[in-house]
N, C-alpha and C positions, 0 to 999 in steps of 0.2 A: 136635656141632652147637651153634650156638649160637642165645640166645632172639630174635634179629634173623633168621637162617635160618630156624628153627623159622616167623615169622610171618610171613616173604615164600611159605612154603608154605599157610598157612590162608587158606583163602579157601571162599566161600559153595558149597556142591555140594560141596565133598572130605569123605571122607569120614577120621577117623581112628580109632586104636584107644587107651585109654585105661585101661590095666592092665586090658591083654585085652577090652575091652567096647567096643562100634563105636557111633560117634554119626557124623550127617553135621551140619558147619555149616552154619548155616542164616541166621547174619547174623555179620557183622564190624561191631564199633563200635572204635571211639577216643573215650577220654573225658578229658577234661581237668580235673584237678586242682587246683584254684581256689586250694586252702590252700598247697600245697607247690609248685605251679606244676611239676606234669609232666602226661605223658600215661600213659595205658596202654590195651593191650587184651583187649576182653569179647568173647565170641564164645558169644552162643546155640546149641545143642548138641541135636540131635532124636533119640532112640534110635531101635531099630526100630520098636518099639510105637505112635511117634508123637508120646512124649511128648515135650514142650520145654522139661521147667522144669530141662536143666543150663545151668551157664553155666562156660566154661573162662575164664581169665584170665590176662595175662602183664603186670606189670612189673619193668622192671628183669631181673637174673635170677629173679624173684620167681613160678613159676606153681603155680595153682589151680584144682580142679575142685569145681564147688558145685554144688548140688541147693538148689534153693526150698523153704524149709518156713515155717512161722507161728508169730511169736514173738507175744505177749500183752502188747509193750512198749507206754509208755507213755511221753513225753518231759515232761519232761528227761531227758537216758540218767544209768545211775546210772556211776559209776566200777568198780563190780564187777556184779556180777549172777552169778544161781544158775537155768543151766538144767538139767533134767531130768537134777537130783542132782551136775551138773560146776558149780565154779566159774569164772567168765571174767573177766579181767579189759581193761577199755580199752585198746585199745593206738594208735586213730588216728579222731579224727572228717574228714570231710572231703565237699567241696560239690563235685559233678560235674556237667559240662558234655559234649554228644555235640557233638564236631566232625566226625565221619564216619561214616556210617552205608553199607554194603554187603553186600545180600542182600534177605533176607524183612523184610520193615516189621514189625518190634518195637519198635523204638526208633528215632525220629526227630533229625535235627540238630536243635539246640539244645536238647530235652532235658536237666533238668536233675535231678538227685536227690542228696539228703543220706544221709551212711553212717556206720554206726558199728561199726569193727569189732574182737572179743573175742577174744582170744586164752587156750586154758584155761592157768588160773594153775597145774597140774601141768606145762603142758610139753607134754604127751600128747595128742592124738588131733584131733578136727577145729574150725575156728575160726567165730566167729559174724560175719557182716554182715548190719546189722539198716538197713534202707532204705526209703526214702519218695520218691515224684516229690514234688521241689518244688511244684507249683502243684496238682497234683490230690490230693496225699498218698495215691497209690495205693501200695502195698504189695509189697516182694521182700525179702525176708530170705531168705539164703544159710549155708548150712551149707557149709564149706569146706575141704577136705583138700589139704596142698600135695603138690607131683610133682615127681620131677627131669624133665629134661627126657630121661631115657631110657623115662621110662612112657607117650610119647607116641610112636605111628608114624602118620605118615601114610603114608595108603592112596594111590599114584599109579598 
């Protein structure tokens, strides 16, 4: 399957599985890429508990499943930085724009937010995007682990 199938199947209500763990989406966005001038897409993630702070993501052949946590940054971002004992280093700033939003109101059209996101300079284990809304400076940083795209089933 590829990551154009994989996202003609996501949509708001399906429910999928995610190295064995079931989330239902609960909003599709498409966001747009100011710097590099693409798209890609976010997909808010609700487990059974309730909870909503995942977020899957697909560009390019590019996907990610992230959990919300709180970093302690401060801007200007640095080019490395030292979380909890791992080194990261820079690998893309970039200023995002919502051109479509479909589902639960999380995020609205035109919505916009700046990202910075770490990759650990080992090589090894999960990457950092560290995030802000433009105009409110409200707060999502993303802890992120990539998937092929066989760790994904949707549930039909």
């Amino acid at each position: 399957m590829s990551t154009q199938s994989l996202i003609s199947k996501l949509k708001p209500g399906v429910f999928i599985l995610v190295n064995e763990k079931k989330y239902e989406i609960l909003q599709h966005i498409v966001w747009y890429q100011a710097k590099c001038g693409e798209n890609y897409d976010k997909y808010v993630l609700g487990d059974e508990s309730g909870n909503h702070e995942y977020r899957l993501f697909i560009s390019g052949d590019i996907i990610g499943i992230s959990t919300i946590f709180h970093h302690p940054f401060q801007e200007p971002m640095p080019k490395e930085l030292n979380f909890e004992g791992k080194s990261y280093r820079l690998t893309q700033d970039e200023f995002c724009v919502v051109r479509l939003v479909e589902g639960q109101e999380f995020y609205k059209t035109g919505d916009a937010e700046i990202w910075w996101d770490y990759a650990p300079v080992d090589g090894h284990g999960e990457g950092l995007s560290l995030g802000r809304n433009w105009d409110t400076w409200e707060r999502e940083d993303l802890r992120t682990q990539e998937l092929s795209i066989t760790d994904i089933q949707v549930q039909e």
